[in-house]
VOLUM-48756 format. One record per atom (N, C-alpha, C): residue number from 1; residue in three letters; chain; atom name; x, y, z. Coordinates in nm, 3 decimals, m for minus. Layout:
! VOLUM-48756
<nr->NUM	rest->ala	kette->A	atom->CA	x->X	y->Y	z->Z>
...
This chain:
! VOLUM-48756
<nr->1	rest->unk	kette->A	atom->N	x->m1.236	y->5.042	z->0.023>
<nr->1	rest->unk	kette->A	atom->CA	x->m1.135	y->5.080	z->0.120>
<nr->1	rest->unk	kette->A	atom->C	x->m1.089	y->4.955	z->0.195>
<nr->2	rest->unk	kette->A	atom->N	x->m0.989	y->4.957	z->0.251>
<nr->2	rest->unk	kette->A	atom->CA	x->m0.909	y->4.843	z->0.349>
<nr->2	rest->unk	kette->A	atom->C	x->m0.911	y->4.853	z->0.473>
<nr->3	rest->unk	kette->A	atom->N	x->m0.896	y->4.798	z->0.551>
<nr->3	rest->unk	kette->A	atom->CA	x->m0.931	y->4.821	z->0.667>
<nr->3	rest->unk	kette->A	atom->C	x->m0.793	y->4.885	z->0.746>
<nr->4	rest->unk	kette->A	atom->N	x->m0.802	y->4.946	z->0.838>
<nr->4	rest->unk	kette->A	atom->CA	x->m0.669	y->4.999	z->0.925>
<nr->4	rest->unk	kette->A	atom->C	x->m0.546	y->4.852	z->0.944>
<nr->5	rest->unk	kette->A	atom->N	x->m0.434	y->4.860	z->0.882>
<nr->5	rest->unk	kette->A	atom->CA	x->m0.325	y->4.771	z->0.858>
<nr->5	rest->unk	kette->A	atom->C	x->m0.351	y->4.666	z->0.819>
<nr->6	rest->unk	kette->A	atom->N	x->m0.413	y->4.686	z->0.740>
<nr->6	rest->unk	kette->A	atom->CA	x->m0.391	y->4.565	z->0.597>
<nr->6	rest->unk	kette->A	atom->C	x->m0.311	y->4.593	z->0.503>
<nr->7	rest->unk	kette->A	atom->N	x->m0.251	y->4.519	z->0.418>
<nr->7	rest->unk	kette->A	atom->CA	x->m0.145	y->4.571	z->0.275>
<nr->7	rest->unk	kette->A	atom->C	x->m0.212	y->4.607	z->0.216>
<nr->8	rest->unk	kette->A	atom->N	x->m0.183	y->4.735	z->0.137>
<nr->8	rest->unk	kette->A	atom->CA	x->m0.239	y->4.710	z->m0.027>
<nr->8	rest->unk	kette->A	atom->C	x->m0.207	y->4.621	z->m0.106>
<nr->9	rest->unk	kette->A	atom->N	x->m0.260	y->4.582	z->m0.196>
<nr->9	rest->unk	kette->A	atom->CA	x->m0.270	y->4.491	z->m0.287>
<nr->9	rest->unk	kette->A	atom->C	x->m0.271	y->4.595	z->m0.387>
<nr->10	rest->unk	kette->A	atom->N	x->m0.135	y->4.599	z->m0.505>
<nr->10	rest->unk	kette->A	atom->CA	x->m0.123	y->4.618	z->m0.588>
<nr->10	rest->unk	kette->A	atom->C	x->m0.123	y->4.560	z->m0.716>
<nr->11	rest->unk	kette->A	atom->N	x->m0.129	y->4.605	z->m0.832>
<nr->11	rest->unk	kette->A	atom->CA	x->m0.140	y->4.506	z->m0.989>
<nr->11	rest->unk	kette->A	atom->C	x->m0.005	y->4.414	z->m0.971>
<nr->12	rest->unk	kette->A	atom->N	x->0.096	y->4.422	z->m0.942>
<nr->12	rest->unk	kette->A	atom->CA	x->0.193	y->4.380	z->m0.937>
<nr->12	rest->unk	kette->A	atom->C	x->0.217	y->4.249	z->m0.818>
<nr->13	rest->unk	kette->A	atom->N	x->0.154	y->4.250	z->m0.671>
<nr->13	rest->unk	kette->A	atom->CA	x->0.144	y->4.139	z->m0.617>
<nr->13	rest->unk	kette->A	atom->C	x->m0.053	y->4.058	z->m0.620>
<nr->14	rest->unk	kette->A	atom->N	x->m0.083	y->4.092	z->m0.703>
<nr->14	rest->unk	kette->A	atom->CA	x->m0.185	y->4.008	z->m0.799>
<nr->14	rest->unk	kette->A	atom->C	x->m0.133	y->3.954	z->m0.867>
<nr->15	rest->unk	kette->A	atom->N	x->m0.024	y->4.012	z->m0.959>
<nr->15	rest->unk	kette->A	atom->CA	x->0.018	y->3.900	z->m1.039>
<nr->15	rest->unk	kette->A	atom->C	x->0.084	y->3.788	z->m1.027>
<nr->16	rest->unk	kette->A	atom->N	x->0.211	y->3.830	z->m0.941>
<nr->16	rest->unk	kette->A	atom->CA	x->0.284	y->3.741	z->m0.843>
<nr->16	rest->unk	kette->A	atom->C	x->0.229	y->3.632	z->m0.790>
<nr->17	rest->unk	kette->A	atom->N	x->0.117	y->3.633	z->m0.688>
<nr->17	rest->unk	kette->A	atom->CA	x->m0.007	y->3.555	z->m0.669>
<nr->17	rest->unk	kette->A	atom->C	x->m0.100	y->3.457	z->m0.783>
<nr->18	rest->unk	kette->A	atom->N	x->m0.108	y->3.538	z->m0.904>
<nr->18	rest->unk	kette->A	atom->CA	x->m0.156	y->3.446	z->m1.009>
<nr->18	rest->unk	kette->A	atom->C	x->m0.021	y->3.342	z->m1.032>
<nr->19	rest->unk	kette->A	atom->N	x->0.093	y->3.395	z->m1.090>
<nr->19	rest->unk	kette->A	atom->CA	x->0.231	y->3.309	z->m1.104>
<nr->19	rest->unk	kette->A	atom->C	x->0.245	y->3.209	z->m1.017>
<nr->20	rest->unk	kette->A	atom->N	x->0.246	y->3.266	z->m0.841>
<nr->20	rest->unk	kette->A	atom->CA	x->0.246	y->3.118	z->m0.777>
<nr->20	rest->unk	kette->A	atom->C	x->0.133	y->3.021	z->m0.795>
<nr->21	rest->unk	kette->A	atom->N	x->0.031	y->3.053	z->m0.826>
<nr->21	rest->unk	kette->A	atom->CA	x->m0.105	y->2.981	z->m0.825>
<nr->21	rest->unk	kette->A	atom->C	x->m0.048	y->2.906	z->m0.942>
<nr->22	rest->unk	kette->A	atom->N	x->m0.040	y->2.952	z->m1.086>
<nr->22	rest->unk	kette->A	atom->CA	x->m0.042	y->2.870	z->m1.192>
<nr->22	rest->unk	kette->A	atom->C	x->0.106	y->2.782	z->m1.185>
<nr->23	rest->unk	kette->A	atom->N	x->0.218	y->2.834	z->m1.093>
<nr->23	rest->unk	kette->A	atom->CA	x->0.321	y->2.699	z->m1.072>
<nr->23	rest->unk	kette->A	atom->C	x->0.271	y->2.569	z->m0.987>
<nr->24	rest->unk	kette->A	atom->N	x->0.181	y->2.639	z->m0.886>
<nr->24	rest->unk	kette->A	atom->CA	x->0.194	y->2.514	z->m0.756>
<nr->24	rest->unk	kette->A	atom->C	x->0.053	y->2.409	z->m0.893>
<nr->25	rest->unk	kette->A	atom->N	x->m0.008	y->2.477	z->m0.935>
<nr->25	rest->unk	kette->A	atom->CA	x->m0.129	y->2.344	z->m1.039>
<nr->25	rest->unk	kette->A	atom->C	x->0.002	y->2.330	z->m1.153>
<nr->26	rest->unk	kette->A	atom->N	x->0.114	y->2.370	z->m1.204>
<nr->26	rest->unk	kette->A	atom->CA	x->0.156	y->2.312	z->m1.271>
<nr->26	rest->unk	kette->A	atom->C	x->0.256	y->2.186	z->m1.225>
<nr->27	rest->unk	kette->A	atom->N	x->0.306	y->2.224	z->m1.056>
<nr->27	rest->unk	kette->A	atom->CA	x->0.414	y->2.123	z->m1.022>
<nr->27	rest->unk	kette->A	atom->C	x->0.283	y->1.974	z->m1.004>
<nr->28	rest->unk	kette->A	atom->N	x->0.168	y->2.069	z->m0.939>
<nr->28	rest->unk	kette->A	atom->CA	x->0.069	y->1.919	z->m0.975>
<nr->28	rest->unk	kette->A	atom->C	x->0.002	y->1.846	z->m1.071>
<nr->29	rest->unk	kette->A	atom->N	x->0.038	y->1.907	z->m1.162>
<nr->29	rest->unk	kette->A	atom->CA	x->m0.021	y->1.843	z->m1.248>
<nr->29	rest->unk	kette->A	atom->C	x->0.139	y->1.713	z->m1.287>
<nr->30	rest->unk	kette->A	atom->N	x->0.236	y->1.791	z->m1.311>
<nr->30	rest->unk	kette->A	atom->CA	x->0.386	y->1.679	z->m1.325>
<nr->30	rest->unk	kette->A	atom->C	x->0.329	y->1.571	z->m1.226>
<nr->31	rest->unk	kette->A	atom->N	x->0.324	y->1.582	z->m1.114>
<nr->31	rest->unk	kette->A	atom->CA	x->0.323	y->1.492	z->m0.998>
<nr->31	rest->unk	kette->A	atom->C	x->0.184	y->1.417	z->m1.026>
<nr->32	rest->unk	kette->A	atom->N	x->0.106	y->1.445	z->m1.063>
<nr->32	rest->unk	kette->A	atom->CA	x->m0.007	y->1.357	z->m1.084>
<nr->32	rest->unk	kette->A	atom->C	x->m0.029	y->1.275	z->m1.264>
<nr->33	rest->unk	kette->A	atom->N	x->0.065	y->1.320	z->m1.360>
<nr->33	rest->unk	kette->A	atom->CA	x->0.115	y->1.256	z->m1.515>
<nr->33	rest->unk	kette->A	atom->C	x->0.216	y->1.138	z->m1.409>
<nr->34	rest->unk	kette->A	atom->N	x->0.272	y->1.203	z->m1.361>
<nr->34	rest->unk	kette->A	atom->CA	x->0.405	y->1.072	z->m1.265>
<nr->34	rest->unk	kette->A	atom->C	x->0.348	y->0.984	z->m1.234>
<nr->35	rest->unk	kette->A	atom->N	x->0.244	y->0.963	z->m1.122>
<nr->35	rest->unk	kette->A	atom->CA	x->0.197	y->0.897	z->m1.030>
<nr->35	rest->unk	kette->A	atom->C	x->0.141	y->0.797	z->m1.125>
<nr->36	rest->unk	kette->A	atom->N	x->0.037	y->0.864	z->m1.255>
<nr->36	rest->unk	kette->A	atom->CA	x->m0.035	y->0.792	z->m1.318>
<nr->36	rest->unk	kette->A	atom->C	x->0.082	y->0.653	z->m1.380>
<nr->37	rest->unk	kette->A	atom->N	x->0.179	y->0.746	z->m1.445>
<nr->37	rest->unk	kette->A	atom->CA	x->0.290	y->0.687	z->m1.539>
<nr->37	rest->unk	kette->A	atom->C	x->0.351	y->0.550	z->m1.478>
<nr->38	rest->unk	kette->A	atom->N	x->0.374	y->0.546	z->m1.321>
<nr->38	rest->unk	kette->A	atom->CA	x->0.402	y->0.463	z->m1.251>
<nr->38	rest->unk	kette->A	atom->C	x->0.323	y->0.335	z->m1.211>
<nr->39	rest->unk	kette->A	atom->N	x->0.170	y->0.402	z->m1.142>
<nr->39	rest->unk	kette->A	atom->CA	x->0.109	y->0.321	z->m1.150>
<nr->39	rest->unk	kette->A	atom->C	x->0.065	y->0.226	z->m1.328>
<nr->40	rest->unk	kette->A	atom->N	x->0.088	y->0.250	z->m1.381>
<nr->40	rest->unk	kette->A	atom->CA	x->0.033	y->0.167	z->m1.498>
<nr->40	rest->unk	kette->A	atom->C	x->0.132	y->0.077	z->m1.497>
<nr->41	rest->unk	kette->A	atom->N	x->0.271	y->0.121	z->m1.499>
<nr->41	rest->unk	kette->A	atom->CA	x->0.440	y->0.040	z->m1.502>
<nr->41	rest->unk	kette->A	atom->C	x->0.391	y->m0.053	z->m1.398>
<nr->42	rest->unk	kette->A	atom->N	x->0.370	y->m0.013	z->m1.274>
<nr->42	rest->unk	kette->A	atom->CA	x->0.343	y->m0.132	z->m1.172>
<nr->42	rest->unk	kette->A	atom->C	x->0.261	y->m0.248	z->m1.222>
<nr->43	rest->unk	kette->A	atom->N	x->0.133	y->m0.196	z->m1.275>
<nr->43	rest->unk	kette->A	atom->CA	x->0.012	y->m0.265	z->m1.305>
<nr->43	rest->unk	kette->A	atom->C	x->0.068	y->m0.408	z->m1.390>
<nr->44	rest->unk	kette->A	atom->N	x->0.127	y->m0.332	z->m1.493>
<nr->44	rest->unk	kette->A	atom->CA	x->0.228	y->m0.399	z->m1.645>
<nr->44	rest->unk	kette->A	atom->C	x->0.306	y->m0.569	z->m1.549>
<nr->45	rest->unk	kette->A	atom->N	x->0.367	y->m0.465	z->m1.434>
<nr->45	rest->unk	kette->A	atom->CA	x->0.486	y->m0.572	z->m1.377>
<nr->45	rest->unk	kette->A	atom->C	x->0.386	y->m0.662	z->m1.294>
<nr->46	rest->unk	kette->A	atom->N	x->0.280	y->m0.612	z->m1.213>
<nr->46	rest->unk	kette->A	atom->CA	x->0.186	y->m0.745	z->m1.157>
<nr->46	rest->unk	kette->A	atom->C	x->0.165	y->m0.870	z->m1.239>
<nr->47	rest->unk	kette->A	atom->N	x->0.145	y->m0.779	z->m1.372>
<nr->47	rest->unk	kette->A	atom->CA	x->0.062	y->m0.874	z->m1.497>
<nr->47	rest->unk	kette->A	atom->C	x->0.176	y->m0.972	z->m1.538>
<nr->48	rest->unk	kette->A	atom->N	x->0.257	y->m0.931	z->m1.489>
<nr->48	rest->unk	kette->A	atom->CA	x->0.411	y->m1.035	z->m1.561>
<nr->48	rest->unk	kette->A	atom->C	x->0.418	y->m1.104	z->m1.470>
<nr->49	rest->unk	kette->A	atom->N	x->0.446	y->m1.070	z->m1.337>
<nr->49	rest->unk	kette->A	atom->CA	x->0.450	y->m1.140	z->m1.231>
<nr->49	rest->unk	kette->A	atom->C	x->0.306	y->m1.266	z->m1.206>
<nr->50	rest->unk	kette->A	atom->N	x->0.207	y->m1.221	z->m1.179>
<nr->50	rest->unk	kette->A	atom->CA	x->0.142	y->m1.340	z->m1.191>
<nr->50	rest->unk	kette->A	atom->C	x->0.133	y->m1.422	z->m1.332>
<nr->51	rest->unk	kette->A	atom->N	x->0.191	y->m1.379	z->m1.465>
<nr->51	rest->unk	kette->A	atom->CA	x->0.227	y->m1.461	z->m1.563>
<nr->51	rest->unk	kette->A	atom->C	x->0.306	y->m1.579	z->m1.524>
<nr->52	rest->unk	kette->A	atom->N	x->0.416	y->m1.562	z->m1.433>
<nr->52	rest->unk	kette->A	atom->CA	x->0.565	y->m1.623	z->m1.417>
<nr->52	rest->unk	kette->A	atom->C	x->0.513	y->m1.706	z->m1.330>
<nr->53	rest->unk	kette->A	atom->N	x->0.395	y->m1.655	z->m1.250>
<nr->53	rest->unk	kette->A	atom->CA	x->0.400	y->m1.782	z->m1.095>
<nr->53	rest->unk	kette->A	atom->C	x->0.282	y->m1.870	z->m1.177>
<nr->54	rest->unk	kette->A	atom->N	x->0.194	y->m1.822	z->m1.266>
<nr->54	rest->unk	kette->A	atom->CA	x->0.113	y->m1.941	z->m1.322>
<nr->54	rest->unk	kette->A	atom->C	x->0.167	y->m2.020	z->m1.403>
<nr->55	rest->unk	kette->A	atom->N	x->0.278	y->m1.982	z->m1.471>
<nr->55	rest->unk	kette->A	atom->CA	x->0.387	y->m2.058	z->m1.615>
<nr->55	rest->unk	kette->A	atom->C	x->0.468	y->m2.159	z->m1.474>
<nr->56	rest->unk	kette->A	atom->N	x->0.528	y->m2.120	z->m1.373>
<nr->56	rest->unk	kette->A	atom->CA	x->0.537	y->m2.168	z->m1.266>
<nr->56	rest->unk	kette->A	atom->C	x->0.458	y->m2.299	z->m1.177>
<nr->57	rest->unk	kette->A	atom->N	x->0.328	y->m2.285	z->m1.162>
<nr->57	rest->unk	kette->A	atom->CA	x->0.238	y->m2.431	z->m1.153>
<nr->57	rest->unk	kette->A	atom->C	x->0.200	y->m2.331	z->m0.985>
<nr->58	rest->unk	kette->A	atom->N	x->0.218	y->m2.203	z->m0.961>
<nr->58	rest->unk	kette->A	atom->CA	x->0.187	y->m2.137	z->m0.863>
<nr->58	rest->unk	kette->A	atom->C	x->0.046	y->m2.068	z->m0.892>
<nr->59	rest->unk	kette->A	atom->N	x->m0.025	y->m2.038	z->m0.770>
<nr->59	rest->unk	kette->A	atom->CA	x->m0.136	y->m1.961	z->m0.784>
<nr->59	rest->unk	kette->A	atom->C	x->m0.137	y->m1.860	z->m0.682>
<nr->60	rest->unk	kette->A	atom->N	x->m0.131	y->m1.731	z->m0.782>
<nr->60	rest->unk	kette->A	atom->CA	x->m0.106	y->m1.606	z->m0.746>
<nr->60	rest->unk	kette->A	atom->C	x->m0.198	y->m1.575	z->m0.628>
<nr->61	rest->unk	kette->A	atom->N	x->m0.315	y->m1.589	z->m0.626>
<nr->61	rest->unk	kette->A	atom->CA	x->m0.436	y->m1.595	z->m0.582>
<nr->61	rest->unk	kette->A	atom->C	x->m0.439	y->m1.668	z->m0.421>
<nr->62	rest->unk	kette->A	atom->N	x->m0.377	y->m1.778	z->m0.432>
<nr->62	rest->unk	kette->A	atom->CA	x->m0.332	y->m1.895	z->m0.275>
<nr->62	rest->unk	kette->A	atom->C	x->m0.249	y->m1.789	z->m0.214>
<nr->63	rest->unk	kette->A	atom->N	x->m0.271	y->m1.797	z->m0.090>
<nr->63	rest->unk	kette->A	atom->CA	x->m0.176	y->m1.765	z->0.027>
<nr->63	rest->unk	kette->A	atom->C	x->m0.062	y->m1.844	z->0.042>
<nr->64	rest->unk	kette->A	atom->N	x->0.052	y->m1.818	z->0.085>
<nr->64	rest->unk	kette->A	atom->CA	x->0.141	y->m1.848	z->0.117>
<nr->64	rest->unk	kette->A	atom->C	x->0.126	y->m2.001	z->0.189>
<nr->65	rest->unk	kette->A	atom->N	x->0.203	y->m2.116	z->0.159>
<nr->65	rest->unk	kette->A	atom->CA	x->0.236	y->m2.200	z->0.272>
<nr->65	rest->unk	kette->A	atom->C	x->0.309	y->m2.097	z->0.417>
<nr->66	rest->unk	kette->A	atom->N	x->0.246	y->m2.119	z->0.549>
<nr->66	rest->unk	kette->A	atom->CA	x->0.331	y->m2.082	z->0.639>
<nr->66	rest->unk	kette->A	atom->C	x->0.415	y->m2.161	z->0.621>
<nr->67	rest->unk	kette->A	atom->N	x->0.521	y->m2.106	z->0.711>
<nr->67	rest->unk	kette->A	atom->CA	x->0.639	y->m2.166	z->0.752>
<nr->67	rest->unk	kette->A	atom->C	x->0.611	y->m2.256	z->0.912>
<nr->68	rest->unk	kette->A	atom->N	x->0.711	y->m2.380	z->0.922>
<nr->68	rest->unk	kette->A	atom->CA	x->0.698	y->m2.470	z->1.023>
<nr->68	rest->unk	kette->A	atom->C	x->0.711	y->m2.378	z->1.188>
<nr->69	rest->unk	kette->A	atom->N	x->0.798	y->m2.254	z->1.158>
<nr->69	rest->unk	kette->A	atom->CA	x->0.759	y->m2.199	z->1.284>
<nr->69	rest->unk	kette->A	atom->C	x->0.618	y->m2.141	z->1.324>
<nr->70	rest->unk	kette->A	atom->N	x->0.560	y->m2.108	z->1.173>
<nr->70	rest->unk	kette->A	atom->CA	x->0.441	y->m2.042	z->1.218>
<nr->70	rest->unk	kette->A	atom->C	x->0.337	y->m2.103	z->1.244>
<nr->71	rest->unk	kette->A	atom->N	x->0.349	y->m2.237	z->1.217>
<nr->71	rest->unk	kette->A	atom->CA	x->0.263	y->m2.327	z->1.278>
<nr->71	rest->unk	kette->A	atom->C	x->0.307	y->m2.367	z->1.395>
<nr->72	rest->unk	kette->A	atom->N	x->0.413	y->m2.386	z->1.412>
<nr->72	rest->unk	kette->A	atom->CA	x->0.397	y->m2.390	z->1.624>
<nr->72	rest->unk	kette->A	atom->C	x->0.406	y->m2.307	z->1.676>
<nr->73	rest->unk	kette->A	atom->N	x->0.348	y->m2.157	z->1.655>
<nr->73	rest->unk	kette->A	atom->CA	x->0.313	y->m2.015	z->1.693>
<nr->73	rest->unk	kette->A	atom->C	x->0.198	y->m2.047	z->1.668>
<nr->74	rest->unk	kette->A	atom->N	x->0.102	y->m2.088	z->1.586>
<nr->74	rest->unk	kette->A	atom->CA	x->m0.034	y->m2.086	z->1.571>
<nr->74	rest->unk	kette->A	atom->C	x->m0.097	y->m2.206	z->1.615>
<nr->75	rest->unk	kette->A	atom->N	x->m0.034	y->m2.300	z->1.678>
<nr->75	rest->unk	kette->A	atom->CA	x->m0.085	y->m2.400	z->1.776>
<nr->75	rest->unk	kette->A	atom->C	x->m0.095	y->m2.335	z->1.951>
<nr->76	rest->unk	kette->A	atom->N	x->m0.045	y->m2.283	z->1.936>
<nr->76	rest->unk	kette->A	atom->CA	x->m0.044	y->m2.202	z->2.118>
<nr->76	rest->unk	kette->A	atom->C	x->m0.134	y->m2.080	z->2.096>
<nr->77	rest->unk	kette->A	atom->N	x->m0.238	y->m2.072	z->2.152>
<nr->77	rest->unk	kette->A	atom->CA	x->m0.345	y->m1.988	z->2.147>
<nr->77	rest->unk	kette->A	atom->C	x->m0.275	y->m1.833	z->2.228>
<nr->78	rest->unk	kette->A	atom->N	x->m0.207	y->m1.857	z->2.266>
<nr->78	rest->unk	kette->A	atom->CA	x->m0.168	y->m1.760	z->2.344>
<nr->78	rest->unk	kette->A	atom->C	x->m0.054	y->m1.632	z->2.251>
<nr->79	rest->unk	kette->A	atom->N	x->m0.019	y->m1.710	z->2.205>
<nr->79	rest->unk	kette->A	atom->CA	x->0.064	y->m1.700	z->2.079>
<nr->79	rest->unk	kette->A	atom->C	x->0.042	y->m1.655	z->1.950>
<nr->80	rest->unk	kette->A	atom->N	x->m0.075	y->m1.617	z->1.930>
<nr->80	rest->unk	kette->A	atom->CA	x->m0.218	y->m1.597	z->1.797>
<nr->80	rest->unk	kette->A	atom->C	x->m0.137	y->m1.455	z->1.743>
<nr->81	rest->unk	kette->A	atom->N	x->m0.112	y->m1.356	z->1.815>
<nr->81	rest->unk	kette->A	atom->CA	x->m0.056	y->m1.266	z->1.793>
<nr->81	rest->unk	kette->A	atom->C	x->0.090	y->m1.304	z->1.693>
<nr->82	rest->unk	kette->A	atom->N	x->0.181	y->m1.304	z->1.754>
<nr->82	rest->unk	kette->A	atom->CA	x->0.294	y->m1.330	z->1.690>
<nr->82	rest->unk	kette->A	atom->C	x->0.306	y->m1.445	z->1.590>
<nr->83	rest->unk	kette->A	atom->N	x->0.201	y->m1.529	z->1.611>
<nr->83	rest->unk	kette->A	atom->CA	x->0.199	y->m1.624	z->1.457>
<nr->83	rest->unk	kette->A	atom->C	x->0.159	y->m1.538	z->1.346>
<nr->84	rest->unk	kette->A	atom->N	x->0.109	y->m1.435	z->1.365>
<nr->84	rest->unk	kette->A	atom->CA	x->0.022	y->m1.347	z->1.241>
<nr->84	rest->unk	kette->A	atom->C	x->0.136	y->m1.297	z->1.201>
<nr->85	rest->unk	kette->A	atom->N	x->0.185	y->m1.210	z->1.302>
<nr->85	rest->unk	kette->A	atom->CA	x->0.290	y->m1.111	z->1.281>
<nr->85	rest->unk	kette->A	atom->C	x->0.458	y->m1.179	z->1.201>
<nr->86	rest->unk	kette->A	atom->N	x->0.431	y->m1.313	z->1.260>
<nr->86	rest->unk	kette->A	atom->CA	x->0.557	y->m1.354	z->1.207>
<nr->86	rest->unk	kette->A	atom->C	x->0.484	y->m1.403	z->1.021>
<nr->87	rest->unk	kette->A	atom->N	x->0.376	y->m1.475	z->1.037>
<nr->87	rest->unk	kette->A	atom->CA	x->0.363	y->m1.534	z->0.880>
<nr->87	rest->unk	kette->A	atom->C	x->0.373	y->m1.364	z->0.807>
<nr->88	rest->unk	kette->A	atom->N	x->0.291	y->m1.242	z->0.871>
<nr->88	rest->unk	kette->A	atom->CA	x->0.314	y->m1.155	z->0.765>
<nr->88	rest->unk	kette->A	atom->C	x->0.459	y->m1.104	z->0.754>
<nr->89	rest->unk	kette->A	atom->N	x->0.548	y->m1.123	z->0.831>
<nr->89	rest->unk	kette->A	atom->CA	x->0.710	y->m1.073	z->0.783>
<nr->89	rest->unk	kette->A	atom->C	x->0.718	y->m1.173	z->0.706>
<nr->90	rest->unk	kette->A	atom->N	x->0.707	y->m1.274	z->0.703>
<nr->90	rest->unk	kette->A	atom->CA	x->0.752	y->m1.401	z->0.597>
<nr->90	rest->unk	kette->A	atom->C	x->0.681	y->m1.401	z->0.454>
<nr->91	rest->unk	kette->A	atom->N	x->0.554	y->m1.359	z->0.469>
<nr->91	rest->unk	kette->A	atom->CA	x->0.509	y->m1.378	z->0.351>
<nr->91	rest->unk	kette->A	atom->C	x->0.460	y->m1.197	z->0.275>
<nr->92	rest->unk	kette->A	atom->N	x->0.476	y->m1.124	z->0.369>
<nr->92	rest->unk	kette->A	atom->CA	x->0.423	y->m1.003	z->0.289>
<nr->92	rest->unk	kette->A	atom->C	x->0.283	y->m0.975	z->0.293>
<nr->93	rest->unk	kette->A	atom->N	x->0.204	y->m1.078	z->0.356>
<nr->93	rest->unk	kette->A	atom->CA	x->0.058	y->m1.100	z->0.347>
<nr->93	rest->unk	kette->A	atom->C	x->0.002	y->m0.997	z->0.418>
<nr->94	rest->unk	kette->A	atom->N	x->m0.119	y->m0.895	z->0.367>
<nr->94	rest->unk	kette->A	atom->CA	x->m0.183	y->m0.800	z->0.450>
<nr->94	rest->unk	kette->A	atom->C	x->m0.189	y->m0.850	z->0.630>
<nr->95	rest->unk	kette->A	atom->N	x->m0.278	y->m0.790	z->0.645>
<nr->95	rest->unk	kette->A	atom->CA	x->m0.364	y->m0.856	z->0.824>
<nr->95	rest->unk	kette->A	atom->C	x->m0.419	y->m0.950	z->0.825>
<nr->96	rest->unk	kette->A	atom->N	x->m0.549	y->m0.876	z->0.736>
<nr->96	rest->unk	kette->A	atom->CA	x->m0.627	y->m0.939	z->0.696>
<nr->96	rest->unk	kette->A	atom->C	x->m0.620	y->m1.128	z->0.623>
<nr->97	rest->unk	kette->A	atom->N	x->m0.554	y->m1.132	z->0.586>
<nr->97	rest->unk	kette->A	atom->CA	x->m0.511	y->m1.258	z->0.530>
<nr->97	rest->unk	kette->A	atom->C	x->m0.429	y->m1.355	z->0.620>
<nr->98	rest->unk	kette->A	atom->N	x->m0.330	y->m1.267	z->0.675>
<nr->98	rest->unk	kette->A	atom->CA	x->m0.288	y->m1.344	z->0.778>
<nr->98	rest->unk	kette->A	atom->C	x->m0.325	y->m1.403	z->0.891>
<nr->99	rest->unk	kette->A	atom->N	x->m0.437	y->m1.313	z->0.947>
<nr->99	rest->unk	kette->A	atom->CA	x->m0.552	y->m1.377	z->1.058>
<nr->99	rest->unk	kette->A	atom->C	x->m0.620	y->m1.515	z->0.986>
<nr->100	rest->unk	kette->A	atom->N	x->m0.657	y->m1.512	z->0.878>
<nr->100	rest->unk	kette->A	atom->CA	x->m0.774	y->m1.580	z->0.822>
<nr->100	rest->unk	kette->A	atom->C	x->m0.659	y->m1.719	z->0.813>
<nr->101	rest->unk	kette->A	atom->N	x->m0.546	y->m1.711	z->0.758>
<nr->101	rest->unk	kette->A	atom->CA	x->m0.408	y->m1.837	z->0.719>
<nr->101	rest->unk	kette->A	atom->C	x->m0.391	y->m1.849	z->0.884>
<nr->102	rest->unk	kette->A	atom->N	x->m0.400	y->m1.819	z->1.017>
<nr->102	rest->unk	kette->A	atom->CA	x->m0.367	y->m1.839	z->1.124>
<nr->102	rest->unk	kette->A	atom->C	x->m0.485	y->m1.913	z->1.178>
<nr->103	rest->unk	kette->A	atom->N	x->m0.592	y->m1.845	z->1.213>
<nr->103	rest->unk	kette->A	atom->CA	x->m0.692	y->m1.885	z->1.240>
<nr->103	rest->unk	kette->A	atom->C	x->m0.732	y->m2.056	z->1.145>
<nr->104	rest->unk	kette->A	atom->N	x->m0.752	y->m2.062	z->1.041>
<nr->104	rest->unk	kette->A	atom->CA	x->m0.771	y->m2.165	z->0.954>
<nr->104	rest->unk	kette->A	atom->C	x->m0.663	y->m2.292	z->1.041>
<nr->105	rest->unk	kette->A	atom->N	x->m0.537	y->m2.227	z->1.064>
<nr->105	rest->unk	kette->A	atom->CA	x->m0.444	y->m2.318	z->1.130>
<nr->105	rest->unk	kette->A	atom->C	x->m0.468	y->m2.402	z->1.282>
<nr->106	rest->unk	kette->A	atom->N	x->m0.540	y->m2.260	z->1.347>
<nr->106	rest->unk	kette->A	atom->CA	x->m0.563	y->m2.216	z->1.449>
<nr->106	rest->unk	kette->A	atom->C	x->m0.694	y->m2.392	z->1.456>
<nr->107	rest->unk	kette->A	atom->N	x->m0.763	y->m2.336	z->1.377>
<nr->107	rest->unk	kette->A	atom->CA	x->m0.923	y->m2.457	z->1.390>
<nr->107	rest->unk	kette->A	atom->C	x->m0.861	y->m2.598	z->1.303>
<nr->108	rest->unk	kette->A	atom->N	x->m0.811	y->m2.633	z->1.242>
<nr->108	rest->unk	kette->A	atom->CA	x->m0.772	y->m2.761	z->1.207>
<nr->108	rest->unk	kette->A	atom->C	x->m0.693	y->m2.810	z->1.289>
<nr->109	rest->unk	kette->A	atom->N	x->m0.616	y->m2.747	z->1.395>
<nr->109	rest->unk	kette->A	atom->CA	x->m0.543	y->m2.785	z->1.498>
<nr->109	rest->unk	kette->A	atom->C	x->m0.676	y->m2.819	z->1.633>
<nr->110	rest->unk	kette->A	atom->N	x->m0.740	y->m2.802	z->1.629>
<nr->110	rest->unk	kette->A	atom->CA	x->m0.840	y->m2.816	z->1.746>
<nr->110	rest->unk	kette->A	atom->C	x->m0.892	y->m2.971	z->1.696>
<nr->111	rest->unk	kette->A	atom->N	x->m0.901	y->m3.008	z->1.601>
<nr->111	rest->unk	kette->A	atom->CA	x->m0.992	y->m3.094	z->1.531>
<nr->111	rest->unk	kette->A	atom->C	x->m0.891	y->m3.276	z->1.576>
């Protein structure tokens, strides 16, 4: 029995219910063949790309030269902030990397 105002549940919205169930795992499953399909294409184009910068005399691997502003942003201690922030608009470089290319700047400038 059901309890006082609940729906019945008939054969007919069981099935309905199975139908949406087996669309929403089928739109995911498209979306997850995609995702895969893409990521590999990306993977493909890294592999070309660091081909071109080593055929190049570049190393994929090196950080960026900053730029001359971001070294007189990373000579003013006060300034530590926006030297990061500016080398990563310039170079694309995570945080992480960009602290470490600032800082590095940061201590050979003390020296």
């Amino acid at each position: 029995m059901l309890a006082h105002g609940s729906r019945d549940w008939d054969f007919t919205t069981m099935n309905m219910f199975s139908l949406f169930e087996w669309l929403a795992m089928g739109a995911l499953l498209l979306i997850w063949f995609t995702v895969t399909r893409i990521e590999r294409r990306l993977d493909k184009q890294e592999m070309r790309v660091d081909l071109l910068l080593r055929q190049a005399g570049i190393d994929p691997s090196r950080p960026a030269e900053p730029s001359d502003h971001v070294k007189l942003l990373a000579q003013q201690p006060s300034q530590r902030i926006e030297a990061i922030k500016a080398y990563r608009r310039e170079t694309g470089a995570d945080l992480r990397s960009a602290k470490a290319v600032i800082e590095s700047l940061q201590s050979s400038s003390d020296r």
